[in-house]
KEDREN-410828 format. One record per residue (C-alpha): z, y negated, x negated; residue number from 1. Coordinates in pm, 1 decimal, always signed. Each point is the difference from the previous one (the first is absolute). Example, Ala and Ser with C-alpha at 12.3 -4.5 7.8 and 13.67 -1.06 7.14 Angstrom:
2
[[+780.0 +450.0 -1230.0] 1]
[[-66.0 -344.0 -137.0] 2]
***
This chain:
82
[[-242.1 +907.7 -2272.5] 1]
[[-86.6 -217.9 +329.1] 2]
[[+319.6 -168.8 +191.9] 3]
[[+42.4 +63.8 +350.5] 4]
[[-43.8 -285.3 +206.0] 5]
[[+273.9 -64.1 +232.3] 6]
[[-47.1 +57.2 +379.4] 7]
[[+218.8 -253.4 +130.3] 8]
[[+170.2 -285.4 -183.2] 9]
[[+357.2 -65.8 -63.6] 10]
[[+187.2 -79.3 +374.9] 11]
[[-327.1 +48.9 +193.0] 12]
[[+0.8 -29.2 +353.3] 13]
[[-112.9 +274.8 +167.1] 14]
[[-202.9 -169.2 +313.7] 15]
[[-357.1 +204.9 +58.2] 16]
[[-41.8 +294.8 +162.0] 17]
[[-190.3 +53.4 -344.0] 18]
[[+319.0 -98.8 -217.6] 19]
[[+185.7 +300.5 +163.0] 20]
[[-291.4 +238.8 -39.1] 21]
[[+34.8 -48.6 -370.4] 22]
[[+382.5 +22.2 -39.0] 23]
[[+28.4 +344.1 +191.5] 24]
[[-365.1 +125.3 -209.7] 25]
[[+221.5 -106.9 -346.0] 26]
[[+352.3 +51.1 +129.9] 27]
[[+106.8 -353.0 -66.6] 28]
[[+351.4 -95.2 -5.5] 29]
[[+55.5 -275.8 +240.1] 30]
[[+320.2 -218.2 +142.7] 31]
[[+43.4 -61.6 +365.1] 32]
[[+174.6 -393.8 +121.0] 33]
[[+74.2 -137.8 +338.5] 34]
[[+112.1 -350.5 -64.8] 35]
[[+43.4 +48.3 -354.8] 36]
[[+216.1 +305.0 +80.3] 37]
[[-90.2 +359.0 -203.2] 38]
[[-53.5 +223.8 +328.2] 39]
[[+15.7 +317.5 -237.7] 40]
[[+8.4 +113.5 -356.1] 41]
[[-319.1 -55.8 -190.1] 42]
[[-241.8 +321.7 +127.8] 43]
[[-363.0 +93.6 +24.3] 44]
[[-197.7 -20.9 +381.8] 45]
[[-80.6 +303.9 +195.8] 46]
[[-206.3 -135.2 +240.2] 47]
[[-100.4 -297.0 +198.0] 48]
[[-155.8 -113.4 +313.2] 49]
[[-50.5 -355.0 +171.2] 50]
[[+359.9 -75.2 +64.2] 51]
[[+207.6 +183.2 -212.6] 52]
[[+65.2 +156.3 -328.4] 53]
[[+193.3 +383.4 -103.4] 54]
[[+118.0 +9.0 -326.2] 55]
[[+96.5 +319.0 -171.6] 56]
[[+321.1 +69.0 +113.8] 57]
[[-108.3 -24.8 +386.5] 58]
[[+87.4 -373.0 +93.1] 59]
[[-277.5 -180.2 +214.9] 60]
[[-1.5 -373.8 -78.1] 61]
[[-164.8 -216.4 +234.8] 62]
[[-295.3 -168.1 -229.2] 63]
[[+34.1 -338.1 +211.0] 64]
[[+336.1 -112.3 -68.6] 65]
[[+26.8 +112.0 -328.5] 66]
[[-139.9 -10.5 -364.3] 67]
[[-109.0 +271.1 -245.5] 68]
[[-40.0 -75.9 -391.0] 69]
[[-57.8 +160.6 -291.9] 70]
[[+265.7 +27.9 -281.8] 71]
[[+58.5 -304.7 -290.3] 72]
[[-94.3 +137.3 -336.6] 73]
[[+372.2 +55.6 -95.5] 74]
[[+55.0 +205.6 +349.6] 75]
[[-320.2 +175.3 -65.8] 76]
[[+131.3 +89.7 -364.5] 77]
[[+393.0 +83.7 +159.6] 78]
[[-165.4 +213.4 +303.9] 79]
[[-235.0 +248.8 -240.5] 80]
[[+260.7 +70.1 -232.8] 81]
[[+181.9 +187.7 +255.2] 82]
***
């Protein structure tokens, strides 16, 4: 039996056009801050351009003045047993 290795790490920033390629292909769970502020509950990206970010429940972000990370291990574990 092989393990799966792990797209992203625990509380990855999302930065790279690439980075948010990969978390809409594998429906990654991600958290949205503005100043160290949660913008929205923790939800996957629909799509993304050069300035901003929709997530899955419609919201655009703007990608400049704000920061996208993947979940800690424990929010990981508390989000998939939903």
């Amino acid at each position: 039996m092989t393990k799966e290795k792990a797209i992203f790490g625990a509380k990855q920033e999302l930065k790279t056009d690439h980075d948010f390629e990969l978390a809409i292909m594998h429906k990654e769970p991600i958290e949205t801050f503005q100043d160290r502020m949660r913008l929205r509950p923790i939800t996957t990206i629909r799509s993304y351009n050069d300035h901003s970010v929709r997530i899955s429940d419609g919201t655009t972000i703007f990608r400049n003045s704000s920061k996208f990370y993947t979940l800690s291990e424990e929010d990981r574990a508390a989000y998939t047993s939903k």
